[in-house]
VOPAGU-2260 file (C-alpha; in pm, 1 decimal, decimal comma):
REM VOPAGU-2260
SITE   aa  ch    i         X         Y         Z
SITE  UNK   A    0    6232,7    6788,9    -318,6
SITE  UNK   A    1    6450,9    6462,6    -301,7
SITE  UNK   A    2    6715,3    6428,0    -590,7
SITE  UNK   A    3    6591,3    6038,3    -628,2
SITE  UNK   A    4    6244,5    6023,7    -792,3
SITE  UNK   A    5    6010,0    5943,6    -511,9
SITE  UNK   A    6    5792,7    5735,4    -704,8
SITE  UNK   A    7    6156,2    5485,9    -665,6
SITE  UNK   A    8    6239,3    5575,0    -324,5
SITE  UNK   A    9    5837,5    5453,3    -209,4
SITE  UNK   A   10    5850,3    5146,3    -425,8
SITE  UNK   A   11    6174,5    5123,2    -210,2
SITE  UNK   A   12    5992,4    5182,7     142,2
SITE  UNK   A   13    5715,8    4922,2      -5,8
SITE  UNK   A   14    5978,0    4636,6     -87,4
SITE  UNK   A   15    6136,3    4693,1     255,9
SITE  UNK   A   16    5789,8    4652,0     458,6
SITE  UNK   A   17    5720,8    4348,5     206,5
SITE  UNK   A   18    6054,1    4218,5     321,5
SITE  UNK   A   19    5960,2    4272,3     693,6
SITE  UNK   A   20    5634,9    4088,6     673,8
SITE  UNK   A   21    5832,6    3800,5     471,1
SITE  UNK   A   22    6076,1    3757,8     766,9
SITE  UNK   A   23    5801,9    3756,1     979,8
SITE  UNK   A   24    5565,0    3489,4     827,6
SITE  UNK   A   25    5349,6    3761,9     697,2
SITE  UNK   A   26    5374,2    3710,4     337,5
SITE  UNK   A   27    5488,3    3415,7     151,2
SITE  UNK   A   28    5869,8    3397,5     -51,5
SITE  UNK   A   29    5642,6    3339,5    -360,3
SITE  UNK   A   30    5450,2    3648,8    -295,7
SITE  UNK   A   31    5758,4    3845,5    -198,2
SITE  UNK   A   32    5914,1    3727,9    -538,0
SITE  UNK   A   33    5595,9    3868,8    -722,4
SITE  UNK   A   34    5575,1    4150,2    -526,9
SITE  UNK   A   35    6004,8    4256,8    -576,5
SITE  UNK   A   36    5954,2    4150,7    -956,7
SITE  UNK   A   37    5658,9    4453,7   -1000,9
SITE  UNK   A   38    5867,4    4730,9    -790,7
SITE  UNK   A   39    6074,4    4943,1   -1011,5
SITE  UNK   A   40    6352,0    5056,0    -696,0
SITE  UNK   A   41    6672,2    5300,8    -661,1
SITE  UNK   A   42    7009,9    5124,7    -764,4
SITE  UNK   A   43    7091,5    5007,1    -396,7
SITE  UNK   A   44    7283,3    4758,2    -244,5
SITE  UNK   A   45    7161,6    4514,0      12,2
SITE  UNK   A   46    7493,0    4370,9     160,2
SITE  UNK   A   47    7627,5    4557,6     433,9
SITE  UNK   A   48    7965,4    4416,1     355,8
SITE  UNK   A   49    7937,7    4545,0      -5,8
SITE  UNK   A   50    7804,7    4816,8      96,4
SITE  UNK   A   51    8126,4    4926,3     294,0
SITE  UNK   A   52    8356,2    4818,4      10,5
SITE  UNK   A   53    8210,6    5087,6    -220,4
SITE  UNK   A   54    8198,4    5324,4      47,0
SITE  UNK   A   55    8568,7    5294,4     134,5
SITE  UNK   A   56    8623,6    5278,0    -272,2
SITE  UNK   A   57    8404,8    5622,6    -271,1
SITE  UNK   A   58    8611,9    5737,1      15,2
SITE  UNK   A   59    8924,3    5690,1    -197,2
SITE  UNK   A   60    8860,1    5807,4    -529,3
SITE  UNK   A   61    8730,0    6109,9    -354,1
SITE  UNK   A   62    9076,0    6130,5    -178,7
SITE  UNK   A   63    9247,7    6102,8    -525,9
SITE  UNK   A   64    9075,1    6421,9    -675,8
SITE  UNK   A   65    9174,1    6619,9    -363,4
SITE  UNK   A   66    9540,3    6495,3    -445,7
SITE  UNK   A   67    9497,2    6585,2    -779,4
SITE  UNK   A   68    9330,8    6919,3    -746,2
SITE  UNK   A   69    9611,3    7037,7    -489,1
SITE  UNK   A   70    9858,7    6925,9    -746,9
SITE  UNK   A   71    9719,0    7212,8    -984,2
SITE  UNK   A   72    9540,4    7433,6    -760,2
SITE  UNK   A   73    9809,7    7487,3    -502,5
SITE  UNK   A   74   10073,8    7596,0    -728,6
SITE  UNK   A   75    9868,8    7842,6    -924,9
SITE  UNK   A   76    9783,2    8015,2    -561,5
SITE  UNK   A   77   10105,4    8065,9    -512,5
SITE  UNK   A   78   10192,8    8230,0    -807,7
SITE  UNK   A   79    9924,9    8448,5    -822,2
SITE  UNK   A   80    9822,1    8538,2    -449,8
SITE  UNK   A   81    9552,2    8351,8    -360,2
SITE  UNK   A   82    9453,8    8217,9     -27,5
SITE  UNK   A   83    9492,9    7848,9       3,3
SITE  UNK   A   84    9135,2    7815,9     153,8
SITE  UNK   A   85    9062,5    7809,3    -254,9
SITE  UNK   A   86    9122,8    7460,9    -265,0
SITE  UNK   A   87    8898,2    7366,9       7,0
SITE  UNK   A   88    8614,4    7546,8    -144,8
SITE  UNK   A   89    8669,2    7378,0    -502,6
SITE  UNK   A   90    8688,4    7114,8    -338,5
SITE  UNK   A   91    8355,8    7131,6    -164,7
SITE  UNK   A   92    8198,6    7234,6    -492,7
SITE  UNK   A   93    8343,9    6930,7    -637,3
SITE  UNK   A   94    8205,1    6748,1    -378,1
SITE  UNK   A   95    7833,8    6812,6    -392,1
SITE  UNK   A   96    7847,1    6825,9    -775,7
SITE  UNK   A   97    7978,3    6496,2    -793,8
SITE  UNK   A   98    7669,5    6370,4    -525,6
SITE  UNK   A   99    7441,5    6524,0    -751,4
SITE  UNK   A  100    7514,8    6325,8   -1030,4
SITE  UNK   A  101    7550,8    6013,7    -855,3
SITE  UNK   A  102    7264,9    6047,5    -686,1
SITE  UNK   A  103    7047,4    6166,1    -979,3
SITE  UNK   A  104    7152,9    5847,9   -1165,2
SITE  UNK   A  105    6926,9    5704,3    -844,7
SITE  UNK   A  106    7160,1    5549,0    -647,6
SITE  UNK   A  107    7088,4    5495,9    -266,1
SITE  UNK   A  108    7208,8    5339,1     -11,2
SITE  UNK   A  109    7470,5    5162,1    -257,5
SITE  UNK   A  110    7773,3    5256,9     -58,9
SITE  UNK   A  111    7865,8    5537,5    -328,8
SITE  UNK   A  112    7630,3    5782,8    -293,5
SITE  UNK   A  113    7731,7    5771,3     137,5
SITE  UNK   A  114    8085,0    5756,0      78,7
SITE  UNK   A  115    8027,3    6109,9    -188,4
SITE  UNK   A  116    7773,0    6291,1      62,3
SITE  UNK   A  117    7991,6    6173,9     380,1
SITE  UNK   A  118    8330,2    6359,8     178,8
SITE  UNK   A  119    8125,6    6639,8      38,5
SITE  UNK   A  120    7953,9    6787,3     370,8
SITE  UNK   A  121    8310,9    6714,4     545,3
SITE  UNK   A  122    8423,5    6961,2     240,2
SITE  UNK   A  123    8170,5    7174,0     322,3
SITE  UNK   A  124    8231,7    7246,4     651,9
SITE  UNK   A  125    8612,4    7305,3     620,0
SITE  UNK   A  126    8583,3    7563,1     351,0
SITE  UNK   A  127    8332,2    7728,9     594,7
SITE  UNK   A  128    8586,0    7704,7     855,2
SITE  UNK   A  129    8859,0    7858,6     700,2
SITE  UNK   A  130    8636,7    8128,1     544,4
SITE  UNK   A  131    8469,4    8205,6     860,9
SITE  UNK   A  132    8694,4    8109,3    1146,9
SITE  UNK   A  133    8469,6    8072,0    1389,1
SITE  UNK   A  134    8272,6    7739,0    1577,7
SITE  UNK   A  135    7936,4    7911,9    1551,5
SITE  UNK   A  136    7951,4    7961,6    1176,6
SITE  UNK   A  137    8084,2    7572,2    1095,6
SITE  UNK   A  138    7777,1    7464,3    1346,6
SITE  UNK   A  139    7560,9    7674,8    1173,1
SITE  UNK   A  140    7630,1    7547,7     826,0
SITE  UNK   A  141    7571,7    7208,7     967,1
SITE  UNK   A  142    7276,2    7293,0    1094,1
SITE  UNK   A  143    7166,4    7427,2     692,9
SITE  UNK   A  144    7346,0    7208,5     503,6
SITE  UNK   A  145    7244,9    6904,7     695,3
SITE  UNK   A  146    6889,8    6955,0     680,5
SITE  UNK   A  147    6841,9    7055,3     316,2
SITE  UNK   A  148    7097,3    6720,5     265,7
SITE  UNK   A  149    6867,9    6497,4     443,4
SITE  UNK   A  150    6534,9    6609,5     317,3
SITE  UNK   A  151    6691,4    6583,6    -106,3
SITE  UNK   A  152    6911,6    6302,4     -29,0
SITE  UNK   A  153    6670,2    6168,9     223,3
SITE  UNK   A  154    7030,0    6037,9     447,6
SITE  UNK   A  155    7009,2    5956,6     824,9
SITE  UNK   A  156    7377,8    6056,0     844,8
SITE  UNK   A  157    7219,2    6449,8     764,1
SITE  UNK   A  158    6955,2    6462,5    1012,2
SITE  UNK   A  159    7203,4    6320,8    1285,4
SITE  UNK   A  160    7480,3    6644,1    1118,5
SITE  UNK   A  161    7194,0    6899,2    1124,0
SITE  UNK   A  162    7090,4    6808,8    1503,4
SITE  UNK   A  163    7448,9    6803,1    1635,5
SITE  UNK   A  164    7473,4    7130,5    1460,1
SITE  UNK   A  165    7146,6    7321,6    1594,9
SITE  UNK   A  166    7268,4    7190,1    1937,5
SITE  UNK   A  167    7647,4    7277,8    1874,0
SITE  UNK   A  168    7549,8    7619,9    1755,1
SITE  UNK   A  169    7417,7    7716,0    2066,6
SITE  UNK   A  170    7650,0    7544,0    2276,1
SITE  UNK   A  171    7940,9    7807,5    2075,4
SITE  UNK   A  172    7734,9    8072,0    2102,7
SITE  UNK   A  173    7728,9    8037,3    2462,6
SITE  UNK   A  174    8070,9    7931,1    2578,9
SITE  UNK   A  175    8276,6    8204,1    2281,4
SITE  UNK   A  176    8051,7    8489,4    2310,0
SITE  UNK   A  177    7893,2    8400,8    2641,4
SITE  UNK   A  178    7513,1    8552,3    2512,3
SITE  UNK   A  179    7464,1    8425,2    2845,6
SITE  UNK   A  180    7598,8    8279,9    3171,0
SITE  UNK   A  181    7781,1    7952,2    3087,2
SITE  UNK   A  182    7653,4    7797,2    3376,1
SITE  UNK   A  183    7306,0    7796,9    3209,5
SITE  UNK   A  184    7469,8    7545,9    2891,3
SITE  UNK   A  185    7299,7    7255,2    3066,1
SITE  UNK   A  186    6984,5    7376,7    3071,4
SITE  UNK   A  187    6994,6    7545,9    2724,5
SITE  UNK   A  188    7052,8    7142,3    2605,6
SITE  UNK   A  189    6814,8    7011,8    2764,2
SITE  UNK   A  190    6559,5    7255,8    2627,2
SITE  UNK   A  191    6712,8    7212,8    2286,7
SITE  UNK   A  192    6685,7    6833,8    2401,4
SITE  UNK   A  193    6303,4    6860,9    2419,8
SITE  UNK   A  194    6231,7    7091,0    2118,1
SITE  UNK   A  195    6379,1    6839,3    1893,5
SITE  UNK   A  196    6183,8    6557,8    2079,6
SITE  UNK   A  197    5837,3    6770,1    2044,9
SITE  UNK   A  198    5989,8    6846,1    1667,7
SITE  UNK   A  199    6044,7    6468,7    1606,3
SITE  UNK   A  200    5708,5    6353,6    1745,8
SITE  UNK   A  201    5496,4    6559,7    1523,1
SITE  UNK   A  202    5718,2    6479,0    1231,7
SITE  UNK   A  203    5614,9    6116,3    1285,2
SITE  UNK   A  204    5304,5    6216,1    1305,0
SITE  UNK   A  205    5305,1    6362,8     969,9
SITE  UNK   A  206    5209,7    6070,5     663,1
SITE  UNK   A  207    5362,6    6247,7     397,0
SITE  UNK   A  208    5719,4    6245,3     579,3
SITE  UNK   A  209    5707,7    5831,3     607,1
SITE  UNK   A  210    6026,3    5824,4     351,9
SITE  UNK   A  211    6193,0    6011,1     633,7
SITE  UNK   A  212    6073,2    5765,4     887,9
SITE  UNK   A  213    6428,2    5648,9     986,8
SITE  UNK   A  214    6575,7    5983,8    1005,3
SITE  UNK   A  215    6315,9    6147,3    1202,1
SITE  UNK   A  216    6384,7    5832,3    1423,5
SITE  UNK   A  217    6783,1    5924,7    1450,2
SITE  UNK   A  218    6635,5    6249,8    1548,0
SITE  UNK   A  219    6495,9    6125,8    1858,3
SITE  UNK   A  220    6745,0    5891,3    1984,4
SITE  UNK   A  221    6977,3    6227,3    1973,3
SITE  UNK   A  222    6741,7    6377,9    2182,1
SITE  UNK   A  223    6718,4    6122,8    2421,2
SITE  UNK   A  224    7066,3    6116,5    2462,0
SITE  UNK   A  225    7112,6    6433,8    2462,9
SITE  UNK   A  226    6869,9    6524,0    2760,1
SITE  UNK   A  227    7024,8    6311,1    2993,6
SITE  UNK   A  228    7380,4    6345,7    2914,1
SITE  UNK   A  229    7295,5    6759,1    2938,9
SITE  UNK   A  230    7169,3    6738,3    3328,4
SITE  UNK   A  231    7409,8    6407,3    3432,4
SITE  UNK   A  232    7630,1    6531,3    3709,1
SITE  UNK   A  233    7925,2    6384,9    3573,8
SITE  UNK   A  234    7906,2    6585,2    3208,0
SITE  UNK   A  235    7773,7    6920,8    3401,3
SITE  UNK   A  236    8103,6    6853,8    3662,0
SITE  UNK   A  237    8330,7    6820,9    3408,1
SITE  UNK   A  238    8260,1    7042,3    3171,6
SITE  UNK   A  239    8244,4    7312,3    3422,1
SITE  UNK   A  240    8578,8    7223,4    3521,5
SITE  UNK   A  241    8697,5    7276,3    3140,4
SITE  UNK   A  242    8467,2    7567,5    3048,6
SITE  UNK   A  243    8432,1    7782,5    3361,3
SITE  UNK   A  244    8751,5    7662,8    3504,5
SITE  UNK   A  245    8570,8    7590,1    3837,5
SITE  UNK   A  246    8837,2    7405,2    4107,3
SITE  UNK   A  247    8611,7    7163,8    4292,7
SITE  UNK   A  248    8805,6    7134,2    4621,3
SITE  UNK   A  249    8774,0    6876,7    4940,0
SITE  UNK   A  250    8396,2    6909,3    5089,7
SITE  UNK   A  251    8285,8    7128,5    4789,5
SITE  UNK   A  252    8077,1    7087,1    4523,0
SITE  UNK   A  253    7938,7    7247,3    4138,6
SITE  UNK   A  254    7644,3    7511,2    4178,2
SITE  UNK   A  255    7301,6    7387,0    4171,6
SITE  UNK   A  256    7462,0    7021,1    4229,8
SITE  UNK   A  257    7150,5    6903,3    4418,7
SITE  UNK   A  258    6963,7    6953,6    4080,4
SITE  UNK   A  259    7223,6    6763,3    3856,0
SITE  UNK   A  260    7216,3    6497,0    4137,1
SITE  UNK   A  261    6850,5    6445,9    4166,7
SITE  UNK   A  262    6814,2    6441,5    3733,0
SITE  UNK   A  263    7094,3    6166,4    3743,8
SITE  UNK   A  264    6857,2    5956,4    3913,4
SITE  UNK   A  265    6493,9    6070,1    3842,2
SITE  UNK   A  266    6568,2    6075,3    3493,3
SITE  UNK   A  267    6652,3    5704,0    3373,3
SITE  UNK   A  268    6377,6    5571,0    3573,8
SITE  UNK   A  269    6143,8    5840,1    3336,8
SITE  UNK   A  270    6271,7    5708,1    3080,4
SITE  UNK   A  271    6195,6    5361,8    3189,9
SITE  UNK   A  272    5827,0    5441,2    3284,3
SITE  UNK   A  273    5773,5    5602,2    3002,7
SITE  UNK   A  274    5948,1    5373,4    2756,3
SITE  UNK   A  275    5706,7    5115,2    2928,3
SITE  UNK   A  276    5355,6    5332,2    2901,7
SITE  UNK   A  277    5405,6    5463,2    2536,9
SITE  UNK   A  278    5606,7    5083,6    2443,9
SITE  UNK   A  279    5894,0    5290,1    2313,9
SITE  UNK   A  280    6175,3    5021,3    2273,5
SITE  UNK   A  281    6421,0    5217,3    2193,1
SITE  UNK   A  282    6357,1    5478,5    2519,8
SITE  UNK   A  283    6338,4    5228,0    2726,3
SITE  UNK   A  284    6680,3    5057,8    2589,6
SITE  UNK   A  285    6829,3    5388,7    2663,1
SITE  UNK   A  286    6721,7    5459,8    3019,8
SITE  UNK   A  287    6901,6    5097,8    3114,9
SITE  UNK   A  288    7184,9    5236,2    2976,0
SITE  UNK   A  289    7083,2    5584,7    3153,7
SITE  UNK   A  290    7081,0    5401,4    3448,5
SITE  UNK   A  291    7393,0    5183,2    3387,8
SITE  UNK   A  292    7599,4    5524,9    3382,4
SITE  UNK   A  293    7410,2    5712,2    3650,0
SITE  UNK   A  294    7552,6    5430,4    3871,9
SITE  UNK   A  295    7859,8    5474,8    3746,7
SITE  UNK   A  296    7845,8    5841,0    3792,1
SITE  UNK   A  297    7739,9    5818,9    4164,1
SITE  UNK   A  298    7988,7    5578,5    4242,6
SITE  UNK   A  299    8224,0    5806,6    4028,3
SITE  UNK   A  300    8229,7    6083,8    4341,2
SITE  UNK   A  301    8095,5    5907,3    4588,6
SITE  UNK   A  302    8190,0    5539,2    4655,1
SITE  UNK   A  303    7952,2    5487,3    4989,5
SITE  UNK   A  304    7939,8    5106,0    5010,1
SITE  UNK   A  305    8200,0    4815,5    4888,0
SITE  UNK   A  306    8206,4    4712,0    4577,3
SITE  UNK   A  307    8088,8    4376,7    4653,2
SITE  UNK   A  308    7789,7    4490,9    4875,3
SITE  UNK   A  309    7713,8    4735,9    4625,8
SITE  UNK   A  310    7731,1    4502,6    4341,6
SITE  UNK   A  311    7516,5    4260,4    4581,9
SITE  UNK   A  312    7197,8    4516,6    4637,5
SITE  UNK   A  313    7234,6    4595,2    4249,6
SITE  UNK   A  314    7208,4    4250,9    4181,1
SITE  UNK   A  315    6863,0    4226,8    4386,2
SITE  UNK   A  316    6737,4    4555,7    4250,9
SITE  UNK   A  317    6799,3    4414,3    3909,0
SITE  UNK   A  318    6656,2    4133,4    3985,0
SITE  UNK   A  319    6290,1    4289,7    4138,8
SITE  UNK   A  320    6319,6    4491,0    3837,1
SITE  UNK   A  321    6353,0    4249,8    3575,9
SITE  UNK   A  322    6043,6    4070,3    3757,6
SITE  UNK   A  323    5836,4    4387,3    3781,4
SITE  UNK   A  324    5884,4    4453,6    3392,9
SITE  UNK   A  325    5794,2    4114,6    3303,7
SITE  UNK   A  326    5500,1    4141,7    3500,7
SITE  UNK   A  327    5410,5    4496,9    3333,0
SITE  UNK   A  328    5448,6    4371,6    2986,8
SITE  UNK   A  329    5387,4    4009,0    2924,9
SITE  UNK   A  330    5050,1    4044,8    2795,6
SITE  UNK   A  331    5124,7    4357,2    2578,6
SITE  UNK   A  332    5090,7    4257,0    2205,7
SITE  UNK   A  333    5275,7    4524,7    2043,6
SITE  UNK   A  334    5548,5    4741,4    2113,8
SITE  UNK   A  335    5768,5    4618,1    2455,7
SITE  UNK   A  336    5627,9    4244,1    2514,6
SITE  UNK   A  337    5766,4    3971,5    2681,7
SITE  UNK   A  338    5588,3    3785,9    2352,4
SITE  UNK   A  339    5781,9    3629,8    2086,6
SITE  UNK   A  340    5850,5    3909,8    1833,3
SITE  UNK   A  341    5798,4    3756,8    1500,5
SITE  UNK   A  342    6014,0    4046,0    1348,9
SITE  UNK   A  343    6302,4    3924,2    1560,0
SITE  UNK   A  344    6570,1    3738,4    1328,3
SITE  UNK   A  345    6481,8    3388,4    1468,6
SITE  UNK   A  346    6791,1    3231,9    1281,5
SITE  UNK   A  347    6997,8    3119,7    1569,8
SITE  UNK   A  348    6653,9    2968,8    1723,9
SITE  UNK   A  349    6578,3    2749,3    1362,0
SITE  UNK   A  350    6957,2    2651,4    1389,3
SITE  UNK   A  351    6898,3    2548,4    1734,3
SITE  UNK   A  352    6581,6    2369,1    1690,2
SITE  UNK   A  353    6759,0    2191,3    1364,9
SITE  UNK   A  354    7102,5    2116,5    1573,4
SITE  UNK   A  355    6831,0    1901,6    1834,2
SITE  UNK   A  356    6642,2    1753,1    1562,8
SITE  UNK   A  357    6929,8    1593,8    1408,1
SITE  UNK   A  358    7069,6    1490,9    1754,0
SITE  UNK   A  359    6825,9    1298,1    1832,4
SITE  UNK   A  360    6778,6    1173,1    1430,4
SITE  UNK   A  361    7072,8     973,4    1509,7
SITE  UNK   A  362    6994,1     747,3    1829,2
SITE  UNK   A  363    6913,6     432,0    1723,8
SITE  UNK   A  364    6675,5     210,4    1942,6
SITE  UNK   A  365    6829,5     -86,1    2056,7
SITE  UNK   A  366    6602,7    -390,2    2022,8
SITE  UNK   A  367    6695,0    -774,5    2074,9
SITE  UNK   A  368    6831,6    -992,7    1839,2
SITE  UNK   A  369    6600,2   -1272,9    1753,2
SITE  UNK   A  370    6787,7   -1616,1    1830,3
SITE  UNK   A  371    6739,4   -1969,8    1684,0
SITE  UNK   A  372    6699,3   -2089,6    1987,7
SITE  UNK   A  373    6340,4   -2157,5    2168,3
SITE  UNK   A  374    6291,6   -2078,3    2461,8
SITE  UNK   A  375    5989,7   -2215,4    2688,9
SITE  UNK   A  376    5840,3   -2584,5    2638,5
SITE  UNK   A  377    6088,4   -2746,0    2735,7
SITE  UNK   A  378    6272,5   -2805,2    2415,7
SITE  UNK   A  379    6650,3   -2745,9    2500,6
SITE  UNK   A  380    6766,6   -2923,7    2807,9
SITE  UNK   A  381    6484,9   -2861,1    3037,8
SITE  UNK   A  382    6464,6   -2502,2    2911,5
SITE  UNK   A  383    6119,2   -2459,3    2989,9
SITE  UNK   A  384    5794,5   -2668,4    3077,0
SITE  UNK   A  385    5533,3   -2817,9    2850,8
SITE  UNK   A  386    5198,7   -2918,2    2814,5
SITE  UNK   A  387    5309,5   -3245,8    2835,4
SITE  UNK   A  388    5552,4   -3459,9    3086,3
């Protein structure tokens, strides 16, 4: 159950589509006007730069009544015995009740309301810290916390907190209790990796989730990410070099190496092919970045060629690339096309096309003068000849 009224917070999914189409030639500013006029939407704030103004103000005044409660609270501990970790948990109760209100007076995405649910679950977390004092239990109220956040404050910062908790919980579990081997972390992430991809997919697929559309999104790109960076030889190497303390000396190597090798390579270019087949923009923009770092890893530990040969053949696999994915997807009409995308902000195109248009509103043709005198017939010194003689 979201703390906005949902009846606000889909008027405010409609007015965002409406605004979509507008920018895209869709719907007419007239009919957008009409249409924004007969929404009734949260209190929100459509200037980013505003936007960060009352965050930072949020951030503040929630800074004040920390100073303000440790001016009372700490004292009073003191005196009568009480562990200090009393102020972090007022504080955390402070914290959400203050979101609550804000957010029931329907405020979202006004700057506010973040900078109040960013402080809060920050709160949160440190009072379960000191309580517990232990990783596991901090990940795991991230984990909670985040997802009950993000489905009543319907927040993209939650989902992203509740993934990076399921994911960190294990992670603890593993490396401070060692439930099992730690060399197995990688593959425990990249499982976890996959479950919330699978999770995130059918999410999608569900229509009464579409006010979560964005977060469920976040949800993915963390997966992504996460399932390469798990199996990339340069993470697994160092990482084992921190965790299991393993010493990688001259002419040795990590176990299983051949397997972190061979997913540094195979697995941006399935990200590409798939990003391509399923015209997922935002997989594909991550496996060339997959693939920008998997070069960098390779050449990280093992430098075969010089730089400028290697940055020669890169140049011409780039190149046969670049022409092979044009190829693939200049007829596609949705999704990855090498079409004009009529969502694309087009302004620097219009100010480009206007910059050219009043260029060449300036040259002025340059025609001859007429002149008093004739010419031809003969009429000025032999200028010309007549019909006469």
């Amino acid at each position: 159950m979201t703390a906005i009224d949902r009846n606000l917070l889909e008027n405010y999914a409609l007015l965002t589509e409406a605004r979509r189409l507008k920018k895209a030639g869709f719907i007419r500013p007239e009919r957008f006007v009409e249409i924004k006029s007969n929404l009734e939407v949260p209190k929100t704030q459509e200037s980013w730069l505003v936007r960060a103004g009352f965050f930072l103000l949020g951030i503040l005044l929630y800074l004040s009544i920390h100073g303000l409660l440790a001016l009372f609270v700490v004292p009073i501990s003191l005196a009568v015995g009480i562990e200090d970790n009393i102020q972090m948990i007022l504080l955390a109760l402070i914290g959400l009740a203050l979101t609550e209100v804000l957010v029931r007076q329907n405020y979202y995405r006004f700057g506010l309301d973040g900078a109040f649910i960013f402080c809060s679950q920050l709160a949160v977390y440190a009072a379960v810290g000191t309580l517990t004092e232990s990783a596991p239990g901090v990940f795991l109220a991230m984990a909670v916390f985040g997802r009950v956040g993000c489905m009543r404050y319907v927040s993209v910062f939650l989902a992203v907190i509740s993934v990076i908790g399921i994911s960190g919980f294990f992670a603890s579990l593993i490396i401070e209790y060692e439930i099992i081997p730690t060399a197995f972390l990688p593959f425990v992430m990249f499982l976890i990796a996959v479950g919330l991809f699978f999770a995130s997919r059918k999410m999608s697929e569900d229509k009464s989730l579409f006010l979560y559309a964005d977060a469920i999104f976040a949800v993915r790109i963390f997966a992504y990410i996460l399932g390469y960076l798990s199996l990339n030889y340069l993470v697994v190497r160092q990482l084992s070099e921190v965790l299991m303390d393993v010493h990688v000396g001259p002419g040795q190597d990590i176990p299983l190496a051949i397997v972190f090798y061979a997913a540094t390579v195979t697995m941006p270019i399935l990200y590409l092919i798939y990003g391509i087949r399923k015209r997922d923009r935002a997989l594909f923009n991550i496996g060339i970045l997959a693939a920008a770092f998997s070069i960098f890893t390779i050449r990280f530990y093992n430098s075969i060629l010089p730089i400028e040969i290697a940055l020669t053949i890169g140049g011409i696999l780039l190149f046969g690339a670049t022409y092979f994915f044009i190829r693939k997807i200049r007829e596609n009409d949705t999704g990855l096309t090498f079409k004009p995308d009529r969502y694309t902000d087009s302004e620097a195109l219009a100010l480009a096309q206007a910059a050219i248009v009043n260029s060449h509103s300036h040259i002025r043709t340059v025609t001859t003068p007429d002149s008093s005198m004739p010419y031809g017939g003969g009429g000025f010194s032999g200028g010309g000849a007549g019909e006469s003689y």
